[in-house]
VOPA-338313 format. One record per residue (C-alpha): x, y, z; residue number from 1. Coordinates in nm, 4 decimals. Example, Ala and Ser with C-alpha at 12.3 -4.5 7.8 and 13.67 -1.06 7.14 Angstrom:
VOPA-338313
        c1        c2        c3  kollo
    1.2300   -0.4500    0.7800      1
    1.3670   -0.1060    0.7140      2
//
This chain:
VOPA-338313
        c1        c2        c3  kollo
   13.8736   12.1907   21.0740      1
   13.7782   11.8507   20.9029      2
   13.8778   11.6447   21.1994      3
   13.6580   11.7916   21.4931      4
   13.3734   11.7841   21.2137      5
   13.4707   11.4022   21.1498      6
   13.4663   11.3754   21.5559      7
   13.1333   11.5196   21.6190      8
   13.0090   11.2832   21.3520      9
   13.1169   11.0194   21.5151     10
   13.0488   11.0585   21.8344     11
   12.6990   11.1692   21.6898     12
   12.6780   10.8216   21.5489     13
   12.7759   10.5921   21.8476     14
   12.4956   10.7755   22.0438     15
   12.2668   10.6154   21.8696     16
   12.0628   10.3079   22.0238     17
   12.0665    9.9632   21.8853     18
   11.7510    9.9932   21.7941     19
   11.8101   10.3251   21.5594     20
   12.0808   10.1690   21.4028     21
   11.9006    9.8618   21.2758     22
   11.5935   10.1055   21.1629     23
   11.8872   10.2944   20.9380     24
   12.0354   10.0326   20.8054     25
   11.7215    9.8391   20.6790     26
   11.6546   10.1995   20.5825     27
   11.9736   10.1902   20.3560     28
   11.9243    9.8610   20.2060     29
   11.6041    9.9078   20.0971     30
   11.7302   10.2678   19.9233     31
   11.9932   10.0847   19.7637     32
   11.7532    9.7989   19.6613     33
   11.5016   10.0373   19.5031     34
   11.8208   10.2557   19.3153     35
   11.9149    9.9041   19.1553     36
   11.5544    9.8190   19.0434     37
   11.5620   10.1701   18.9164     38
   11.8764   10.0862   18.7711     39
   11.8200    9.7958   18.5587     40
   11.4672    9.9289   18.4379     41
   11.5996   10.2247   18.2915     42
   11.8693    9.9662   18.1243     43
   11.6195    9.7467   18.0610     44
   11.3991   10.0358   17.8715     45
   11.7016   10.1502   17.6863     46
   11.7513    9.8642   17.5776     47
   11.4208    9.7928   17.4510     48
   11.4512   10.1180   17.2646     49
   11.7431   10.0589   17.1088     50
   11.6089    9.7200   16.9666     51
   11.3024    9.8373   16.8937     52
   11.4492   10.1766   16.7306     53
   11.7039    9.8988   16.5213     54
   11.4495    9.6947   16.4634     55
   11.2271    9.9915   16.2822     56
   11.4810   10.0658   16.0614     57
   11.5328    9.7114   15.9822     58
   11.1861    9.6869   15.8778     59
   11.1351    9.9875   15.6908     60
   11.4823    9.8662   15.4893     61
   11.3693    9.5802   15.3837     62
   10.9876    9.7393   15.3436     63
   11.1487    9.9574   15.0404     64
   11.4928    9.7859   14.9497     65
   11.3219    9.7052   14.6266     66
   11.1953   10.0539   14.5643     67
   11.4661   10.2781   14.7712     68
   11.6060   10.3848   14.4125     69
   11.2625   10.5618   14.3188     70
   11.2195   10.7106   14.6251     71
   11.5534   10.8227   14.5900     72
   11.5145   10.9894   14.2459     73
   11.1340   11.1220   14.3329     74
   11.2576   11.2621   14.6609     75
   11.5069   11.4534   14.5020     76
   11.3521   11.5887   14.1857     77
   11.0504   11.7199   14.4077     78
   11.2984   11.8778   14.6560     79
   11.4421   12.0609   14.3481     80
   11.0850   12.2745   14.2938     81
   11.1773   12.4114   14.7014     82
   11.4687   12.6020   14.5442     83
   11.4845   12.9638   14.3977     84
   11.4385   13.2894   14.5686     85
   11.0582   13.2656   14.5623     86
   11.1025   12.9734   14.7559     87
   10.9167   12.7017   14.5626     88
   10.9448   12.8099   14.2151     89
   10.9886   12.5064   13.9087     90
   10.9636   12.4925   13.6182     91
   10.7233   12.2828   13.3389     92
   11.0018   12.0400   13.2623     93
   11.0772   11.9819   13.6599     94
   10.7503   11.8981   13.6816     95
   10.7266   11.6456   13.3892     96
   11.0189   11.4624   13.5673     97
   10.8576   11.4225   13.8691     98
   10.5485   11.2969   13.6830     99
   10.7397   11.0416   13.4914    100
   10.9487   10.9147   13.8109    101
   10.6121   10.8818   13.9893    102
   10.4769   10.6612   13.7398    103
   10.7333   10.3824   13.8269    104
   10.6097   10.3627   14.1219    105
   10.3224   10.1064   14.1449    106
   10.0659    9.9937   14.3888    107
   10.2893    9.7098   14.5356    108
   10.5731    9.9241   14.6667    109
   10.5904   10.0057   15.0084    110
   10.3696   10.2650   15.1995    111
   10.6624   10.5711   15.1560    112
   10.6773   10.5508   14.8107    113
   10.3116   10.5722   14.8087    114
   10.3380   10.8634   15.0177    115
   10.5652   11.0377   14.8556    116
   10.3944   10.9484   14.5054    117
   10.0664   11.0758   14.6388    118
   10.3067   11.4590   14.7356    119
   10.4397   11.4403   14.3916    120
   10.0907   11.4567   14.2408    121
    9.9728   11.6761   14.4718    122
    9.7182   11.4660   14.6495    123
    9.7194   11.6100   14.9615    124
    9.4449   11.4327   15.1351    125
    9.6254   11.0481   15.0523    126
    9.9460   11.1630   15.1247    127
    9.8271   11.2450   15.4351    128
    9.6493   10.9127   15.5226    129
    9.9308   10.7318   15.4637    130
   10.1885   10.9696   15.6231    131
    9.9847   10.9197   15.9324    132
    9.9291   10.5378   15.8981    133
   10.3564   10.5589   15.8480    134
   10.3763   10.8080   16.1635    135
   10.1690   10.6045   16.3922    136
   10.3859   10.2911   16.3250    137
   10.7184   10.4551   16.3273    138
   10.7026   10.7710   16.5084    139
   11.0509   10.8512   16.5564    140
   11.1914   10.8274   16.2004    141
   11.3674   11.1309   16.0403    142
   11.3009   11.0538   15.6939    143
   10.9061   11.0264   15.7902    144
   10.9041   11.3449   15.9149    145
   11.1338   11.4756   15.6108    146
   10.8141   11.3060   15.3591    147
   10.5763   11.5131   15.5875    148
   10.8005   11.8237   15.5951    149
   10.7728   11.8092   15.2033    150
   10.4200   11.7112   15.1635    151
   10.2995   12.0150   15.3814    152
   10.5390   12.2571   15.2349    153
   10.5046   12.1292   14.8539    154
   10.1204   12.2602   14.9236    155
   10.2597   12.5996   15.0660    156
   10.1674   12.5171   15.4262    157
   10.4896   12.6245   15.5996    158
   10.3994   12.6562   15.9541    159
   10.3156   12.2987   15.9501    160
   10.6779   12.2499   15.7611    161
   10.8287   12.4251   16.0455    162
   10.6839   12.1294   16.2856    163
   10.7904   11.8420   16.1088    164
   11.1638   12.0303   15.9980    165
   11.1908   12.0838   16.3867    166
   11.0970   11.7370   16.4828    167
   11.3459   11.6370   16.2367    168
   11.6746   11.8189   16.4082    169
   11.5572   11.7032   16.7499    170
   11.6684   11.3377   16.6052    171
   11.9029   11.4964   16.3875    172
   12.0506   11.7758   16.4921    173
   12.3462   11.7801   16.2528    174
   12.0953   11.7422   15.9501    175
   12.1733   12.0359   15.7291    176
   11.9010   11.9987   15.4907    177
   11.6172   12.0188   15.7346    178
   11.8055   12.3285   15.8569    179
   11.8210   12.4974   15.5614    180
   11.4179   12.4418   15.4978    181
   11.3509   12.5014   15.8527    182
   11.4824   12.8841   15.7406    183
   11.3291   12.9086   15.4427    184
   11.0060   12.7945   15.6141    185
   11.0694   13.0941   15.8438    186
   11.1325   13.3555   15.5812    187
   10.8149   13.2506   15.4446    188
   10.6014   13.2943   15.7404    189
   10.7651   13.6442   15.7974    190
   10.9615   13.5711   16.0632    191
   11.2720   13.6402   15.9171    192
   11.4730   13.7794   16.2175    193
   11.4802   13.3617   16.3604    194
   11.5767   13.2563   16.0433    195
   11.8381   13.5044   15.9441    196
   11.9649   13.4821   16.3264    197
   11.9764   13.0487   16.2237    198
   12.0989   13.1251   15.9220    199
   12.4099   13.3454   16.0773    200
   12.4908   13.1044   16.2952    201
   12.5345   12.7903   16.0932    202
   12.7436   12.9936   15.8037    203
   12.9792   13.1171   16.0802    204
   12.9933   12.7662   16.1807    205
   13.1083   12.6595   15.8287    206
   13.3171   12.9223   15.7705    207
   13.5288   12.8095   16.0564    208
   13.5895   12.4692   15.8765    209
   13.8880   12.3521   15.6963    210
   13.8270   12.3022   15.4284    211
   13.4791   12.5435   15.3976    212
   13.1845   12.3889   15.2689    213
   13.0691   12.6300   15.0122    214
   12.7590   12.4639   14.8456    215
   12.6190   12.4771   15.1930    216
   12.7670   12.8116   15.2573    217
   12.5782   12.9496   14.9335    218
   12.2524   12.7690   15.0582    219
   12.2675   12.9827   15.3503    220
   12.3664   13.2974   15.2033    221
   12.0696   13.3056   15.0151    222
   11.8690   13.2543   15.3646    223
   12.0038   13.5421   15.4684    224
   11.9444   13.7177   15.1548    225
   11.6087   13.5958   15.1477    226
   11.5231   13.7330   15.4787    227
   11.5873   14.0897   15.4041    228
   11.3902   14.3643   15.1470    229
   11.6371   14.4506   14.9357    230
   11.4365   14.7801   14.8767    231
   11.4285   14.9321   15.1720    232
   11.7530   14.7175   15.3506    233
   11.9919   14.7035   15.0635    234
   12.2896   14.8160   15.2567    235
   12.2220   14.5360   15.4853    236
   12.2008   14.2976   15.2205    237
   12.4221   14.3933   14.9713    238
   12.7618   14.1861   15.1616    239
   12.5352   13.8789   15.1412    240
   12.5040   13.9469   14.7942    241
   12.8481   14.0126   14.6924    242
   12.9608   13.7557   14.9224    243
   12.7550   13.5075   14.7188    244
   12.8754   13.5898   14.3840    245
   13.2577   13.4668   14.4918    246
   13.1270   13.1861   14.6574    247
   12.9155   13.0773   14.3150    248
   13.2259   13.1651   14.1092    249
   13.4691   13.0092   14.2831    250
   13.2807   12.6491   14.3367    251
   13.0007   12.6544   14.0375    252
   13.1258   12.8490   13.7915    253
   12.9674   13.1750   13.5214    254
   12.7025   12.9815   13.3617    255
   12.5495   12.7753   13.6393    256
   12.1914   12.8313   13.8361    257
   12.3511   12.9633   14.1203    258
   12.5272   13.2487   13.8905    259
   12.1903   13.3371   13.7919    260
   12.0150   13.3265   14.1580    261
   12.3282   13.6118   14.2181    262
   12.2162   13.7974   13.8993    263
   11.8961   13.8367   13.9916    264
   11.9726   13.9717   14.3328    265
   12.2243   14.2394   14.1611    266
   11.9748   14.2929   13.9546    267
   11.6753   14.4059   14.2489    268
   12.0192   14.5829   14.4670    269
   12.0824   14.8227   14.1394    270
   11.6568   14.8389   14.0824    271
   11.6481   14.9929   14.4641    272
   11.9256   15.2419   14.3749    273
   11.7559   15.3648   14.0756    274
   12.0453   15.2023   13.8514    275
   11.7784   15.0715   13.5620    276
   11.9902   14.9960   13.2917    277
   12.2125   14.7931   13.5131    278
   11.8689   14.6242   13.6946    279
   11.8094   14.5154   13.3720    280
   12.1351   14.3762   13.2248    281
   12.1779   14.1430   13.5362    282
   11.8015   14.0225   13.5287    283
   11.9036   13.9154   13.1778    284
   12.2026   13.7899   13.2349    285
   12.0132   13.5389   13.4710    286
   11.7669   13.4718   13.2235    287
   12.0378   13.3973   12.9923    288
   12.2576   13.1468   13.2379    289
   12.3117   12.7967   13.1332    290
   12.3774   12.5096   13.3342    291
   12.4603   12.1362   13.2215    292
   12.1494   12.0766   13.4250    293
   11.8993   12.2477   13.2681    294
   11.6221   12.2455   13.5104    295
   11.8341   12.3591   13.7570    296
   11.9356   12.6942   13.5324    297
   11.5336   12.6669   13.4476    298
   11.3906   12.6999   13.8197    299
   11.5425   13.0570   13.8702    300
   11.3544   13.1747   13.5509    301
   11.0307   13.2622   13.7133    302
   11.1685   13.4312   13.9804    303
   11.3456   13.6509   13.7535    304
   11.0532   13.7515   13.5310    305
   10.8795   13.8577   13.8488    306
   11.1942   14.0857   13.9444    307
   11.2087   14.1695   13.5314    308
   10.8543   14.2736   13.5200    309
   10.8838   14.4728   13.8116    310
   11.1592   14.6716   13.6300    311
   10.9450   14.7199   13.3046    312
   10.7039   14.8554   13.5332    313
   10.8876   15.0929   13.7168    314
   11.0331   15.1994   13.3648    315
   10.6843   15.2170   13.2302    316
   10.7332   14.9794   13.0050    317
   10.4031   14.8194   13.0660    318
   10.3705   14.5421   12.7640    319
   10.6958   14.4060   12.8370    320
   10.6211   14.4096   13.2156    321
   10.2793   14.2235   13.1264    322
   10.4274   13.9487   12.9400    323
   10.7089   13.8682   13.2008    324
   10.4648   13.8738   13.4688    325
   10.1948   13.6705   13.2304    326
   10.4617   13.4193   13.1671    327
   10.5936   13.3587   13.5383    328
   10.2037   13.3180   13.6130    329
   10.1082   13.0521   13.3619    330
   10.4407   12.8513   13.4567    331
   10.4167   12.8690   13.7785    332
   10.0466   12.7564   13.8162    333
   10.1091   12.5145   13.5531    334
   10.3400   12.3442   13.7966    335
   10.2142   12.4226   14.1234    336
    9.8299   12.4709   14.0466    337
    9.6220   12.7895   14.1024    338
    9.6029   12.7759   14.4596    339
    9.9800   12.8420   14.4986    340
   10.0830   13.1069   14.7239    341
   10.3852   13.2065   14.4992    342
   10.1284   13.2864   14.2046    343
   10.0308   13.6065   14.4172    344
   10.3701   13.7451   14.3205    345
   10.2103   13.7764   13.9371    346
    9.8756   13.8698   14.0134    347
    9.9937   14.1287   14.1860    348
   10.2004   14.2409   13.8804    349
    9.9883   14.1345   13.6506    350
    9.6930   14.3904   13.8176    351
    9.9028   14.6513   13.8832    352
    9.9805   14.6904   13.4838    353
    9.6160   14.6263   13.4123    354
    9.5078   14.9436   13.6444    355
    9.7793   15.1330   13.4694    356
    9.6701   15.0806   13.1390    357
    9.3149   15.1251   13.2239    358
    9.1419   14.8182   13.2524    359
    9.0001   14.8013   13.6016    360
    8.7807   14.5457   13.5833    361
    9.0815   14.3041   13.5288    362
    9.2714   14.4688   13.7983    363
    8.9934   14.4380   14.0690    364
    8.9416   14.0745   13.9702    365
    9.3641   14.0155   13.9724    366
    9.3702   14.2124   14.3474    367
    9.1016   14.0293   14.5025    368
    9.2103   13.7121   14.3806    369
    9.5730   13.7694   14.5224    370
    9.3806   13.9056   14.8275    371
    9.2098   13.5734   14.8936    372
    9.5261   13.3744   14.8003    373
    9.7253   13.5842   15.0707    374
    9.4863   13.5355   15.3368    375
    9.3739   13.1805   15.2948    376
    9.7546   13.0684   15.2869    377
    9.9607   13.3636   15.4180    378
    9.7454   13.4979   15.7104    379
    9.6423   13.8551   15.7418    380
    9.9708   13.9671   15.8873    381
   10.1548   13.8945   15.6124    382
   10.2838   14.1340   15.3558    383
   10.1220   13.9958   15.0512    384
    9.8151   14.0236   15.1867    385
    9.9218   14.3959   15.2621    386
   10.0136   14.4402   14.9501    387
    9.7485   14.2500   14.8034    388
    9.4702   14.4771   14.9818    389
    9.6289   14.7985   14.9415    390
    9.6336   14.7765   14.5388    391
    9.2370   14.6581   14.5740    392
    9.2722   14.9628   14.7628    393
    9.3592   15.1627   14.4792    394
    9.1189   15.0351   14.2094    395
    8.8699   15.1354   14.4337    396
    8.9466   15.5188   14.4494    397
    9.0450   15.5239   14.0739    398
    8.7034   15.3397   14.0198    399
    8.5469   15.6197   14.2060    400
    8.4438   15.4397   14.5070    401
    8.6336   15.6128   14.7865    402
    8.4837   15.4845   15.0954    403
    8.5717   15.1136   15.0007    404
    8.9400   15.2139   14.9443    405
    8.9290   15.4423   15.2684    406
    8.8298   15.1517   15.4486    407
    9.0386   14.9301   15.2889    408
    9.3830   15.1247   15.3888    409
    9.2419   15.2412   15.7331    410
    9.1984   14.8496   15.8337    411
    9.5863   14.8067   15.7303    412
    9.6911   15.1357   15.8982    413
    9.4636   14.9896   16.1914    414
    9.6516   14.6862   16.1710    415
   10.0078   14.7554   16.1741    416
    9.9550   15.0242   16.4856    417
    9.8147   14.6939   16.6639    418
   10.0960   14.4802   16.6214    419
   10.3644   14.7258   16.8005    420
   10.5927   14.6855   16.4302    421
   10.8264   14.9979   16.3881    422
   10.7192   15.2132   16.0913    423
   10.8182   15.0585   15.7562    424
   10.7572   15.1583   15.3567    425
   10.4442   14.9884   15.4131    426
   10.3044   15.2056   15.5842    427
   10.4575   15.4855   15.4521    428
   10.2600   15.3500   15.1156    429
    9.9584   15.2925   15.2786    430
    9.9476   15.6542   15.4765    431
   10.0221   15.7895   15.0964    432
    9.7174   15.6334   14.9583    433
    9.4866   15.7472   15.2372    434
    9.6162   16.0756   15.2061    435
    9.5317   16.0720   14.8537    436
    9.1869   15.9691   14.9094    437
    9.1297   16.2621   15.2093    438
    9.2662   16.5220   14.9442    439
    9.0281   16.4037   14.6844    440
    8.7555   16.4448   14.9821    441
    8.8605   16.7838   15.0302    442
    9.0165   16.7191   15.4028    443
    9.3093   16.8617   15.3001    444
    9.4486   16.9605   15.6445    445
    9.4025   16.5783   15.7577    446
    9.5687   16.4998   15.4136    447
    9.8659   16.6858   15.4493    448
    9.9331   16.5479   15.7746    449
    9.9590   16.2219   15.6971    450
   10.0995   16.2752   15.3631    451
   10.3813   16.4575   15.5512    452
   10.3759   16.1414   15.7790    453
   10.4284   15.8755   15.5047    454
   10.7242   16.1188   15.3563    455
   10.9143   16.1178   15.6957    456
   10.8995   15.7509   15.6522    457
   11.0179   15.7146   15.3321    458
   11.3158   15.9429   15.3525    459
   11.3968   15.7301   15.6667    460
   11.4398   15.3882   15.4073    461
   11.4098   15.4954   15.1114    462
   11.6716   15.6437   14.7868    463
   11.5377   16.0357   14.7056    464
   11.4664   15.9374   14.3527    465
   11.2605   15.6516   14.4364    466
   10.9888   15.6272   14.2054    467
   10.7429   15.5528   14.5091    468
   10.8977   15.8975   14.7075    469
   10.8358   16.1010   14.3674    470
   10.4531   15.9945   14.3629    471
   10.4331   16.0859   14.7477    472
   10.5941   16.4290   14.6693    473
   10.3486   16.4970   14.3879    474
   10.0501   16.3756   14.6316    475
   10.1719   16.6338   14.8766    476
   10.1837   16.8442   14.5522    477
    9.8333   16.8103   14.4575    478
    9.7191   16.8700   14.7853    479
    9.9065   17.2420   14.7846    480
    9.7671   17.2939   14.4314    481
    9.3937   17.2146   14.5861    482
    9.4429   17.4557   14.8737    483
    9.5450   17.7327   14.5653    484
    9.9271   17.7274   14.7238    485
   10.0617   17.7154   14.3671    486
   10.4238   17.8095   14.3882    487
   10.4486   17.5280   14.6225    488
   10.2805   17.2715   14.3946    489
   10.4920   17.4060   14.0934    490
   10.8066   17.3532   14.3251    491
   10.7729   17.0064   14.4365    492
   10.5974   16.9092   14.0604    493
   10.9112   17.0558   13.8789    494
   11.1415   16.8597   14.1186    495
   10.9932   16.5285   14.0991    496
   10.9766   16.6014   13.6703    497
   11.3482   16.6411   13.6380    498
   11.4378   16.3612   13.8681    499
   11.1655   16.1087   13.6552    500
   11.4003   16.2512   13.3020    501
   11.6867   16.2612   13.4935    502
   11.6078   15.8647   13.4993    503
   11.4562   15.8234   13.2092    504
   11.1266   15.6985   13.3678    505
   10.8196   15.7046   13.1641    506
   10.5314   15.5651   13.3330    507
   10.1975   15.6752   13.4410    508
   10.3660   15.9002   13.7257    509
   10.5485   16.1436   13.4582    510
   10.2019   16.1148   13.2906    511
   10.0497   16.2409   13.5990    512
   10.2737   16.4790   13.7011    513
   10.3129   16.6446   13.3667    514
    9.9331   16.6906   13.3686    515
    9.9053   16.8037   13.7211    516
   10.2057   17.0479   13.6937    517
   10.0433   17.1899   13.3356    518
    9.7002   17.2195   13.5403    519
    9.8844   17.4566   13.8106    520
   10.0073   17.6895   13.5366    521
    9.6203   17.6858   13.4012    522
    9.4988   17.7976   13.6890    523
    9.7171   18.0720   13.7387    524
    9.5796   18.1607   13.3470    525
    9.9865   18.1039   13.2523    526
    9.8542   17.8782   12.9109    527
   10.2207   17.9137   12.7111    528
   10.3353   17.6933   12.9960    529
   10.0593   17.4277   13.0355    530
   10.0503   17.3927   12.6710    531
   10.3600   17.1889   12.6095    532
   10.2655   17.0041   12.9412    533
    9.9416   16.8694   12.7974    534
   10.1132   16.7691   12.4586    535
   10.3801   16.6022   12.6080    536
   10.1531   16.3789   12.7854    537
    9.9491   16.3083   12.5280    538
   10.2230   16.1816   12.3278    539
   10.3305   15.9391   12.6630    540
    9.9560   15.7889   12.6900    541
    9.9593   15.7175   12.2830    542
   10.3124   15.5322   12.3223    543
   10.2602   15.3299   12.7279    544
    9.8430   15.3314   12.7750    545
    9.7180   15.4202   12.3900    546
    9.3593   15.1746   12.5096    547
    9.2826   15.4008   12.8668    548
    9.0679   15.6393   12.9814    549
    9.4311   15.8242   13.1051    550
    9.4870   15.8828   12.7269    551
    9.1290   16.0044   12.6131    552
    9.1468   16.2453   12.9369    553
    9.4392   16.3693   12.8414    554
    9.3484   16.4580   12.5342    555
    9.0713   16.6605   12.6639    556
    9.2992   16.8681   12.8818    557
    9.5018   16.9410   12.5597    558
    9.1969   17.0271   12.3751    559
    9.0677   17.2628   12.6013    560
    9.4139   17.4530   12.6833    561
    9.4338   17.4911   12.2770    562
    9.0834   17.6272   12.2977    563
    9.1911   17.9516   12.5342    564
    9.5184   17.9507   12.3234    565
    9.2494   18.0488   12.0156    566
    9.3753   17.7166   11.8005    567
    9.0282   17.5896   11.7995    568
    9.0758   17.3409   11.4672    569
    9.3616   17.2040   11.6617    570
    9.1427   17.1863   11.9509    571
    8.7653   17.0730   11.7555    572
    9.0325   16.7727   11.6148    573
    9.1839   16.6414   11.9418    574
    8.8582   16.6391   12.1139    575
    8.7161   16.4112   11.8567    576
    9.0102   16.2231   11.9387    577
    8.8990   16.1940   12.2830    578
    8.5475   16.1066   12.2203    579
    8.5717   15.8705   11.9983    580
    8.9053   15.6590   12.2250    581
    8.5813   15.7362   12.5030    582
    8.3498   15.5557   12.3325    583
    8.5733   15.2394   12.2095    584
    8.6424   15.2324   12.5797    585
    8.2619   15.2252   12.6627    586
    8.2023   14.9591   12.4546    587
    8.4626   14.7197   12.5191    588
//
């Protein structure tokens, strides 16, 4: 077949006239002329960007040989405040470090030290002057873009991280630590999928190595971690977890930082299967961890007072939750000033045990400020701004003004059917609360609906004796005991009671339920059995929330059921009781 082809081209060829050929071969040469001009250009330019790459680096060495050891030591102490699970998390004595390293840096040292002098103190706007001044002369650096990674995420801007960590791998691609922030930058900016699926990757990738890098391994274990609710996903996360824990044994050993990052995970994975006393003896076991670098052991320790004070509140154990989350608030903005997104972790907290033990005004004014910290730095998508506006939410309908917390939880409700997410304990909290607020409007029909709705949803990711599915039973409970279905109400009352002993949990949802459940035998005229009800909750509100306008109503309930019992001195005396715990609270 190929020689007929090669035949017909031929003959094809000497067909042509004389003056064709000379037209194709001018034709030729000047193609080949114009491929070797092309040629020796683009060697030429590569050249010319090699030497001018070489001579860049050149410069910049011997623009900071003098002051590469600060840099060094600055660089490194301030990447130590990125690490914990809260992301950015350091302590006082981290801080002082970087303070004191800064200091010996002085105003004749090159332009990156200044830079990065200007990130450790926080000076945002100078840092960013001369980061640009730096980017404009060398443009295709790594470790510029690593100083502008830093200097954007050290102010809890990580989108803009995300940029500069991504123009970093495109020069480096094998540079593990821009990786690793590049995920964490992602986990904070909710998109957690990308980061876990980075994450993944890169640990497989180790794995596979001989011999395995574990401190990098661990890094990224705790991406992955990171990137899931351990909640609502802790089957999911739970192999991470345990995974973890050998991988910390085996290379750092029982007392170091990493031991304690592992605690405090075990810790939340046994708090999400009701397993308190277990919660509780890993969070302090990582409280307790030592390290022969003590900031290091130090920088988990806020972290864990969140997840601590968390437990205390689930427990009801509200002045120990208080303090923890008091104490991860004050050293936290301490070190990262009050405009840090990580302090709406404690507000939260801290306003959640304020509403419980009555003081609203403080728990409006820690919600809204969370709120504003959330949306300012987190975006209105994320879910501390969620969170943030569905506890403002709730100090609205306990302060009695239920169309501001209807709105509030309809514009979130609104908001997650408009981003096409699947249904998560989000909203199953947020259809909860509206519910509650309908049933207190008397749209009980509507109520039930979506209180039915929000339980669906909960059973779907959630453990049956989950203190947040008991409250949703007992608001589907109150809702019965409104529409006079009382066997109903008694029913689901007396089975989210025993699970809440069964536990051991005393907080303001046994108070609430006792009350509720002793109200349902009151209005069926059964008083023998609301009696010990309204005592028993009494005697919860004098031990959790003695200062709250929980504990004076409750007293009236027990006054007035001792009045139809005929014990009216017993009655006349816990009544004064409630007045006068009424009027402290008035005046204060």
């Amino acid at each position: 077949m190929a020689i007929p082809v090669l035949t017909a081209g031929l003959t094809l060829l000497l067909a042509f006239s004389p003056e064709t050929w000379t037209s194709i071969m001018v034709g030729a040469a000047l193609t080949f002329a114009i491929a070797y001009v092309i040629y020796k250009l683009q060697q030429r330019e590569t050249s010319l960007h090699k030497q001018d790459h070489d001579a860049k680096l050149e410069r910049i060495e011997k623009l900071h040989a003098q002051d590469s050891e600060k840099i060094r030591v600055l660089y490194e102490l301030i990447i130590k405040t990125q690490k914990g699970s809260l992301g950015e998390v350091e302590t006082t004595l981290l801080e002082q470090q970087i303070e004191q390293a800064a200091d010996k840096i002085s105003e004749t040292d090159s332009e990156q030290a200044q830079a990065l002098k200007a990130i450790a103190g926080k000076d945002k706007g100078k840092a960013d002057d001369l980061l640009d001044r730096i980017t404009r002369r060398e443009h295709d650096l790594a470790e510029v873009y690593q100083l502008r990674a830093l200097n954007e995420y050290r102010h809890g801007n990580y989108n803009e991280a995300i940029k500069w960590n991504r123009k970093i791998l495109e020069l480096e691609p094998d540079n593990f630590d821009a990786l690793a922030e590049l995920i964490q930058c992602l986990n904070k900016t909710a998109r957690k999928e990308e980061a876990r699926e980075l994450a993944t990757s890169k640990l497989k990738e180790l794995e596979s190595q001989n011999p395995p890098d574990n401190a990098r391994a661990f890094t990224l274990l705790f991406r992955i971690i990171d990137s899931y609710d351990t909640y609502s996903e802790a089957g999911l996360v739970e192999p991470y977890i345990l995974q973890a824990r050998e991988v910390a044994v085996k290379t750092f050993g029982e007392e170091s930082h990493q031991m304690a990052m592992v605690y405090k995970e075990l810790g939340n994975l046994y708090h999400s299967r009701v397993q308190y006393p277990k919660s509780e003896e890993y969070f302090l076991k990582a409280l307790q961890c030592k390290d022969l670098s003590t900031d290091k052991a130090q920088s988990n320790r806020t972290s864990t007072l969140n997840a601590l004070g968390i437990l205390y509140n689930t427990l009801g154990r509200y002045p120990e939750a208080l303090a923890a989350f008091t104490e991860g608030y004050e050293r936290t903005a301490a070190v990262l000033g009050r405009e840090h997104p990580t302090l709406i972790y404690f507000l939260l907290g801290m306003g959640t045990i304020q509403c419980y033990t009555g003081k609203l005004d403080e728990a409006e004014r820690s919600f809204i400020e969370a709120r504003r910290l959330a949306r300012e730095r987190m975006g209105t998508q994320h879910t501390l701004y969620q969170s943030s506006t569905f506890n403002l939410s709730s100090v609205r309908i306990n302060q009695g003004r239920y169309d501001e917390g209807e709105a509030l939880i309809r514009e979130l409700i609104e908001a997650h059917a408009s981003s096409g997410k699947p249904d998560d304990i989000y909203l199953a909290r947020q259809l909860d609360s509206l519910g509650r607020i309908l049933s207190i409007q008397q749209k009980y029909e509507e109520a039930e609906e979506v209180v039915r709705k929000s339980l669906a949803i909960w059973e779907k990711f959630s453990n049956p004796d989950d203190p947040s599915y008991l409250g949703c039973l007992g608001n589907l409970a109150l809702i019965h005991k409104r529409q006079g279905k009382y066997r109903e109400a008694e029913t689901l009352y007396l089975r989210v009671l025993e699970t809440l002993d069964r536990h051991g949990i005393e907080t303001v949802l046994l108070g609430g339920t006792l009350i509720h459940l002793a109200d349902t035998y009151e209005l069926q005229e059964q008083y023998d059995k609301a009696e010990p009800l309204y005592a028993r909750a009494v005697r919860l509100a004098e031990t959790k929330y003695p200062d709250s306008n929980s504990h004076a109503k409750y007293m009236e309930y027990y006054a007035t059921i001792l009045e139809k019992l005929g014990r009216k001195e017993e009655a006349s005396t816990w009544q004064a009781r409630s007045d006068k715990l009424k009027a402290r609270m008035e005046a204060k």
